[in-house]
N, C-alpha and C positions, 0 to 999 in steps of 0.2 A: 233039435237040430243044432249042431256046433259048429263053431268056423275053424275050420284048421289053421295054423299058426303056419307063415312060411318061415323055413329054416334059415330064407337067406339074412343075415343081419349087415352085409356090407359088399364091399368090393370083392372079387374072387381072386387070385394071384393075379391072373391075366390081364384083369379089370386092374391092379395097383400098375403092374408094370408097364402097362399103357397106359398110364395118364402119366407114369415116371418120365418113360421116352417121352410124350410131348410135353411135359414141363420142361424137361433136358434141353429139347429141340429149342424152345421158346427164349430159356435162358440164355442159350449159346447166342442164337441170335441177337437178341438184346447188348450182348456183352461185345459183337461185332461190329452193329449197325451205329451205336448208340453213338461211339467216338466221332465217327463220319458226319453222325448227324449234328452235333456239337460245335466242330468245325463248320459247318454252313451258319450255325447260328452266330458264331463268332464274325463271320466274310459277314454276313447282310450288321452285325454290329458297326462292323469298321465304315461300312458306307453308309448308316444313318448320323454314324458321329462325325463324319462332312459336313454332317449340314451345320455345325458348330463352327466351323474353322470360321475366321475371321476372313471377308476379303476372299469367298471361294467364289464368288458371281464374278467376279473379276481376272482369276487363276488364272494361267495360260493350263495347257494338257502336260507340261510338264510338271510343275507345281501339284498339280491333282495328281499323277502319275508316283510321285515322290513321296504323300501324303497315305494313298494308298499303298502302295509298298513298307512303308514304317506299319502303320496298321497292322497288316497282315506277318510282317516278319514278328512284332510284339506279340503277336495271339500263334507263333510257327504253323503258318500255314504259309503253304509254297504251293501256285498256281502255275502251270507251264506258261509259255510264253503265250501262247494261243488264247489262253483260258480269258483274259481277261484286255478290255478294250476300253482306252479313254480315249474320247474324242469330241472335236466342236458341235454340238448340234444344231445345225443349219446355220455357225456363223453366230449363235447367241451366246449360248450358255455351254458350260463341260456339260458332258453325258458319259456315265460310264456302265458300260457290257460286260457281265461275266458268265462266262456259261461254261460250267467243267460238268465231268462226269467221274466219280470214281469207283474200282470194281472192286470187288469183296469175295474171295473163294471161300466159300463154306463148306465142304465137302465132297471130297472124288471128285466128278467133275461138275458139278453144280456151284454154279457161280453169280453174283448180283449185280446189279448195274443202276447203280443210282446216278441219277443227274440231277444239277441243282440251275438254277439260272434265277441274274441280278439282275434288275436295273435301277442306273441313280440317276436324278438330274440334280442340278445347283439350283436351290430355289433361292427366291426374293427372300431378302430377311428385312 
């Protein structure tokens, strides 16, 4: 009794050009999402490096408002006006809000929606 050998030794055209299109797809993606995601990494930077400032338990919301804006204009990132909130928290400490969302067309009419959202307090140093 013998075992037949199968012919097949790999991928078949069809079989390369589909895994080509989802690597394609995956790269693309990547090379879209990646920058967005970047920029969120930079915004949550700017508000743990508050916790350094000297004299931030004490700040008024202007002073923090000012401090966060240098931040963000140094790493260009530009939030609407909406996007982002400083304010007393209950009368103690700054607390600041950020909550943006931004959209990404990737093709015809498929489109992505990512949202990101911050929060900081002033802590005790």
């Amino acid at each position: 009794m013998t075992v037949a050998k199968s012919r097949q030794k790999g991928l078949s055209t069809l079989g390369w050009l589909v895994a080509i299109l989802v690597g394609g797809f995956m790269i693309m993606l990547t090379f879209k999402v990646a920058p967005i995601y970047l920029d969120d990494y930079a915004v949550a930077k700017v508000l743990t490096s508050l916790d350094t400032k000297p004299g931030v338990e004490e700040a008024g919301v202007p002073q923090v408002r000012e401090w966060l804006n240098k931040g963000l204009l140094t790493n260009r990132i530009k939030l609407a006006k909406g996007e982002s909130k400083v304010l007393r928290d209950k009368g103690k400490s700054v607390a600041i809000e950020i909550n943006y969302e931004r959209r990404l067309h990737l093709m015809y009419n498929i489109d992505l929606i990512l949202t990101f959202e911050h929060k900081w307090n002033a802590k005790s140093q």
